[in-house]
C-alpha angles and dihedrals in degrees: 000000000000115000115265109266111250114277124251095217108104125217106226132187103358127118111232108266127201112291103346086146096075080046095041098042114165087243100042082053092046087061092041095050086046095053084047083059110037090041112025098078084057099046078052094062093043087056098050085044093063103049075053091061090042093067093047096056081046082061110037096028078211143098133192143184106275116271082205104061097039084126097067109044085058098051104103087178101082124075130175120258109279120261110270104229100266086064108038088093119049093143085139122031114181120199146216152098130300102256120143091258099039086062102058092038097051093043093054088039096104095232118128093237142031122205097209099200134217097163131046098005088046129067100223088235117162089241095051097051094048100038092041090061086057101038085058096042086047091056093042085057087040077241092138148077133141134219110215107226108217102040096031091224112148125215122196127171118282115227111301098244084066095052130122116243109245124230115178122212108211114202115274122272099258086068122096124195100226088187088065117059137163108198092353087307126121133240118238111246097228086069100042082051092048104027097057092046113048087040091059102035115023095088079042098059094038081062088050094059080250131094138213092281113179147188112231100210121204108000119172104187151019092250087061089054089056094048084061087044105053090040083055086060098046085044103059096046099051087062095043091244119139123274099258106034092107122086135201145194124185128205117230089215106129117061097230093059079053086072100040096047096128098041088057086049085049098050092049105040103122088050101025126126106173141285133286123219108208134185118208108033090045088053089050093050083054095060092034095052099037100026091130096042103106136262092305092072087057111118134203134246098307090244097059085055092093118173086240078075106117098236083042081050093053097054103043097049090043083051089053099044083040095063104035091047080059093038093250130140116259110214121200128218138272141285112207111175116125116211119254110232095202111034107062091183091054089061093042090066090030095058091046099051087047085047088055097050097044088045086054097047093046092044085051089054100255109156095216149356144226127240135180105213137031089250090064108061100067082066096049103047087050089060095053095043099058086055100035093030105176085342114105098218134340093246083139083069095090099178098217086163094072118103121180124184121207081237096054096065090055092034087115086141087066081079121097083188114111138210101254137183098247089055093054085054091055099045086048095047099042085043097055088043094044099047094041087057087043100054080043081062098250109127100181103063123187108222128172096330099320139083112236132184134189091301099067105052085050095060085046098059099034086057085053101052092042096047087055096045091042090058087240113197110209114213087245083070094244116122128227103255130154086251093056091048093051088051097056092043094053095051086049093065102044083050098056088042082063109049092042100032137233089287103053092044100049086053093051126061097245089128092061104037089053085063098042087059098043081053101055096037094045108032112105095223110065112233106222091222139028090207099056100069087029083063081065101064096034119132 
């Protein structure tokens, strides 16, 4: 066999890291520049689709399920493949970012599954997409361990058999890699993610009884779901694996896909593993979707937004009923608290609360569950096992009894809950931490208690912004205004100049994140995604 000719993407703007060229291989970059060519026109319609749906929901403040696939979601004939073993049982996930440490912690963790993530844990840095492709073919070869520096401790792979399966999340489609271009145009994200690592482990993790499984994040429609599948395909035959051995799951974290929930099963069936229910990014695409819809889109403090919500309550039991209607698997949401290592009390409230949430997913029939930190996952498997026991999923639980009308996702005004001051202070000073570890390139963040991701500084900064914009009166008196905003933020800063000192702060990139944030709450026009000007400004 000849060598693969030399590939035409060039690599811009990005200093030579260790050992990129077992990552950037002239082949692995061959398959990615093809997928760029074959798919990216098409990534580039759906974009511009959804801004066109956008602007109907603008019009009309107002989904519904599709007149157009009506078929399908009455046909009771069709199911989704069936799990390979490694993933027939996902009662526990564990989640987190590619680093070095992450890998080795989340694959000893003792969950059943490790989201491996390239998208809102990860800040899409030149040096974390390269490294955490090498840092998961590394562990694949037990070729990893990693030495903690300030403690000394030292972590290396348990036995394989005791492992976690790994499915990795690529960026959402609306990400380019500006590193990566072909004719001074980027690649999306979403194919350099998937396309480097299903080129250079797919055959790998076939070895490994496993298969290239992966997360679909923020999907918006069932034609998104056919464009991956139709990349799985391709895929699959350029390596020479057989059709099928992808697998997919896809989060349920934008409200249009929740309407949409069989005909993505549908597209993917072949390929399909089961759905997500999110929080916060399903919260976000709320106020994105319906942000001119009246008084009755405005939501509460984020916090106050609790799955037990009835229009919470809707999606994830139609979720649930959804998948095990197609014979997928229904994943629950995350927990996200961090253990306090000093405060023993902190974590006693903390763990029962996390107890209550995961005993309530696995009563309503859900197969597995997410959860942020290692200590979280005895309690979380406890809860699933009293309900699974030796089965791998309640798939057999079918929820029949599940009705969901098209009213009762959008039904926010079902909440007592109100906007309040205290809840402004605490989007604005989750959003200004999150983003000043973000432009740092650290995209799981640990913040008061709790390990956060993009998403959450999205649904920090879009209540913002709609709470402005809505007139919003706090119960203080005092309305939501860009004034107030810049004066809690202000304070905010000054505040965190204080507790870690002018050292500390010159060296960060509070400044600037301070002003990211200002610019995406108070612009008129709503920027679709955080992370898009905060690309911008990425190291």
């Amino acid at each position: 066999m000849s060598a693969p000719a030399p590939s035409p993407l060039a690599i811009v703007d990005a200093e030579p890291l260790p050992r990129q060229d077992e990552v950037l291989t002239d082949a692995a970059l061959a398959f990615v520049a093809e997928l760029h060519r074959q798919f990216t026109p098409r990534r580039d319609e759906l974009l511009a689709r959804r801004g066109e749906r956008r602007a109907e929901i603008a019009r009309t403040s107002t989904l519904d399920f599709l007149p157009e696939t009506e078929a399908v979601r009455v046909d009771d004939t069709w199911k989704v493949a069936p799990a390979p073993a490694a993933l027939d049982d996902r009662r526990v996930e564990i989640t987190g970012p590619t680093d070095r440490k992450m890998t080795v912690n989340a694959l000893n963790s003792g969950a059943r599954v490790w989201l491996a993530d390239f998208e809102d844990a990860s800040a899409p840095t030149w040096e974390n997409v390269v490294t955490g492709q090498l840092n998961l073919i590394d562990a694949y070869t037990r070729n990893i361990d990693f030495t903690d520096p300030r403690s000394g401790k030292s972590y290396a792979l348990k036995p394989a058999e005791e492992l976690a399966t790994v499915v990795t999340r690529p960026r959402g489609w609306h990400l380019d890699e500006r590193h990566l271009q072909l004719d001074g145009t980027p690649v999306p994200g979403a194919l350099v993610d998937f396309g480097l690592y299903f080129f250079h482990n797919a055959q790998r993790l076939i070895d490994l009884g496993k298969g290239p499984y992966f997360y679909l994040p923020k999907t918006e429609s069932y034609l998104e779901a056919r464009l991956w599948n139709d990349i799985f395909v391709f895929a699959q035959d350029y390596v020479g694996i057989p059709q099928g051995t992808v697998r997919a799951t896809v989060l349920i974290e934008t409200i249009t896909a929740a309407y949409e929930m069989e005909e993505i099963l549908y597209e993917l069936r072949d390929h399909a593993s089961g759905l997500n229910a999110g929080r916060w990014d399903y919260l976000f695409s709320i106020v994105k979707n319906f942000r001119d819809g009246g008084s009755k889109f405005v939501l509460p403090d984020r916090n106050l937004v609790t799955m037990t919500a009835p229009f919470m309550r809707a999606y994830t039991e139609l979720l649930v009923r959804t998948c095990h209607k197609r014979g997928a698997h229904a994943i629950g949401g995350m927990a996200a608290f961090i253990p306090s290592r000093r405060d023993a009390e902190v974590n006693k409230v903390a763990f029962e609360k996390v107890k209550a949430d995961k005993d309530r997913e696995a009563g309503d029939g859900f197969d597995g569950s997410w959860v942020a930190h290692p200590d979280l996952v005895p309690i979380a498997m406890a809860s699933f096992d009293a309900v699974l026991g030796a089965k791998p999923n309640q798939k057999d639980r079918l929820r029949e009894d599940v009705s969901v009308a098209a009213g009762d996702l959008i039904a926010i005004d079902t909440l007592d809950a109100k906007p309040s001051y205290d809840g402004l202070r605490n989007a604005v000073a989750v959003g200004i931490r999150y983003i000043e570890a973000w432009l740092r390139g650290m995209g799981a963040v640990a913040i008061f208690n709790l390990m956060e991701d993009a998403a959450t500084a999205e649904i920090s900064r879009s209540q913002i912004w709609q709470w402005i914009n809505a007139d919003v009166v706090f119960e203080n008196g005092e309305h939501a205004t860009a004034d107030l905003a810049r004066k809690v933020a202000a304070e905010e800063l000054a505040a965190i100049r204080a507790e870690i000192g002018d050292e500390t702060f010159e060296a960060g990139r509070w400044q600037q994140a301070h002003d990211l944030l200002l610019q995406v709450s108070l612009d008129q026009d709503y920027a679709d995604f955080l992370t898009l000007p905060a690309y911008e400004q990425l190291g």
